[in-house]
C-alpha positions in Angstrom: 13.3 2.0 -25.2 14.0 5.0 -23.0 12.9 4.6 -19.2 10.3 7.1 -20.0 8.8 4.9 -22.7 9.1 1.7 -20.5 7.1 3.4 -17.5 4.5 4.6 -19.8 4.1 1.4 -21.6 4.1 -0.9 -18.3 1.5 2.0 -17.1 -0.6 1.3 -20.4 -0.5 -3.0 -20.3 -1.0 -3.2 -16.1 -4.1 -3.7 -14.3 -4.7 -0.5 -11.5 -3.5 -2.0 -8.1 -7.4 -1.1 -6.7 -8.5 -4.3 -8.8 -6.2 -6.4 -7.2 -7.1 -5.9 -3.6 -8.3 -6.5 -1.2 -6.0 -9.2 0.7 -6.2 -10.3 3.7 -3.0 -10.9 5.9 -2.8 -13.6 8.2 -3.5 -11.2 11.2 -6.9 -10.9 9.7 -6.1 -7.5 8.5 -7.4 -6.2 5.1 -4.9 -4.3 2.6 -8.0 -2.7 0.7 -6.7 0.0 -1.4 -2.7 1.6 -1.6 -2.7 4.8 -2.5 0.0 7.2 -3.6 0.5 10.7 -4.4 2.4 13.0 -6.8 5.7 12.7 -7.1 6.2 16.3 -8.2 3.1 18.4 -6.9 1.7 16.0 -4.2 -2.0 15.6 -5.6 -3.4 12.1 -4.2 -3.9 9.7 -7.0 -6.9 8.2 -8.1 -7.9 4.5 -8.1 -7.1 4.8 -12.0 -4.1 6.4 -11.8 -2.1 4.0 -10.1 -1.3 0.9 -12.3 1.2 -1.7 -11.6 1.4 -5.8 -9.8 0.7 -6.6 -6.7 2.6 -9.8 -4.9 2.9 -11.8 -2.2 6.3 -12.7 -2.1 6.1 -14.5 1.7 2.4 -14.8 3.6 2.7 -12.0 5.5 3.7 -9.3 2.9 1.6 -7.5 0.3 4.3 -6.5 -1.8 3.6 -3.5 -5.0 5.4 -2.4 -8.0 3.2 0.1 -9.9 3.5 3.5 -11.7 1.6 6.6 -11.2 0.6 9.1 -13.5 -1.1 12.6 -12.1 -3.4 14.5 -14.3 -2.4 17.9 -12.8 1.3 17.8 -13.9 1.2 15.4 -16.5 4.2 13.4 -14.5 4.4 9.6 -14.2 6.8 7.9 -11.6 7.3 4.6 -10.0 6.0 3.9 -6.8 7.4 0.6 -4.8 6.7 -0.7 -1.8 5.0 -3.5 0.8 2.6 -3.7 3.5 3.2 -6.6 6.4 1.6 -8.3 9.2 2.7 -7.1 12.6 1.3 -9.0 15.6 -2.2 -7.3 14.6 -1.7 -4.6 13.0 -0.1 -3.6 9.5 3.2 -1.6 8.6 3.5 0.5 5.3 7.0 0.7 4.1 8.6 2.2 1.1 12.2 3.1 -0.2 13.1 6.3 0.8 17.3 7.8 0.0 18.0 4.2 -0.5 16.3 2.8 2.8 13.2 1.2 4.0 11.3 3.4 6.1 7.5 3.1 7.3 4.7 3.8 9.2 1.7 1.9 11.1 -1.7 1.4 9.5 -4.8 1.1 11.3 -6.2 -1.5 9.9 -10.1 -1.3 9.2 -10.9 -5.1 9.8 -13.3 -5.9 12.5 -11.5 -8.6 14.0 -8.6 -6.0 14.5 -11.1 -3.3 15.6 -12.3 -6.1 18.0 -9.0 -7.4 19.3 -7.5 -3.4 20.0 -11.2 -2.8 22.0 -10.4 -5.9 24.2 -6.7 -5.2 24.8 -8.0 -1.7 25.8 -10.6 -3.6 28.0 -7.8 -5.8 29.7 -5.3 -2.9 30.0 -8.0 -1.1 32.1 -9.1 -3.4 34.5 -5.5 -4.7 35.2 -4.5 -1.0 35.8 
C-alpha cells in the first residue's frame, strides 16, 4: 500500500477528532475542538474533514494523530500534534522542520476565565 492509499484509508476507518472531544485537562481547561487548515491552499477545515485518534498519553496532554482532507484542492495530509496543561492555561504544539514549536491557547472554561479575572484583580490592588 502506497502512503497515499494508507492516509486515505486511515481517513476512511477513523472517527473525526470533533467526536472525541471535549476533554478536560487537569487545570480545568477544556480542549473542545482542534482545528487545522490546508496544507496546500490554507482553507480551514471542517469538523468532518479532520479524521484521526485522539490520546492521552500522560494526564496533562491531549495528544492527536489525524489526517485532513480539503475539499478546495482535493489534498489530504497528516496533521500531528498535542495540547498540554500549563499552570492554567493550555499550549498548542505541533512538529514544525523537525521541531516542536507552539503557541498559548485561551482557554474558554469558566474556571480559567474566573481564575485570569482574579489574578487581574490581585495584580491591581497590589500595584
Amino acid at each position: 500500500m502506497t502512503r497515499l492509499e494508507t492516509m486515505k484509508a486511515r481517513f476512511l476507518a477513523e472517527p473525526t477528532i470533533i467526536s472525541q472531544l471535549p476533554i478536560t485537562l487537569p487545570n480545568g481547561c477544556e480542549v473542545s475542538e482542534i482545528n487545522g487548515s490546508c496544507a496546500e491552499c490554507g482553507n480551514a477545515l471542517t469538523d468532518e474533514q479532520l479524521h484521526g485518534n485522539v490520546s492521552r498519553p500522560m494526564s496533562n496532554v491531549v495528544s492527536f494523530d489525524a489526517h485532513g482532507v480539503c475539499a478546495s484542492c482535493i489534498t489530504i495530509f497528516p496533521l500531528h500534534g498535542r495540547v498540554r496543561a500549563i499552570g492554567d492555561e493550555m499550549r498548542m504544539e505541533w512538529i514544525k522542520n523537525g521541531q516542536w514549536v507552539g503557541a498559548n491557547l485561551e482557554s474558554e472554561t469558566i474556571l480559567s476565565k474566573l481564575i485570569l479575572w482574579l489574578k487581574r484583580q490581585l495584580r491591581t490592588l497590589v500595584n
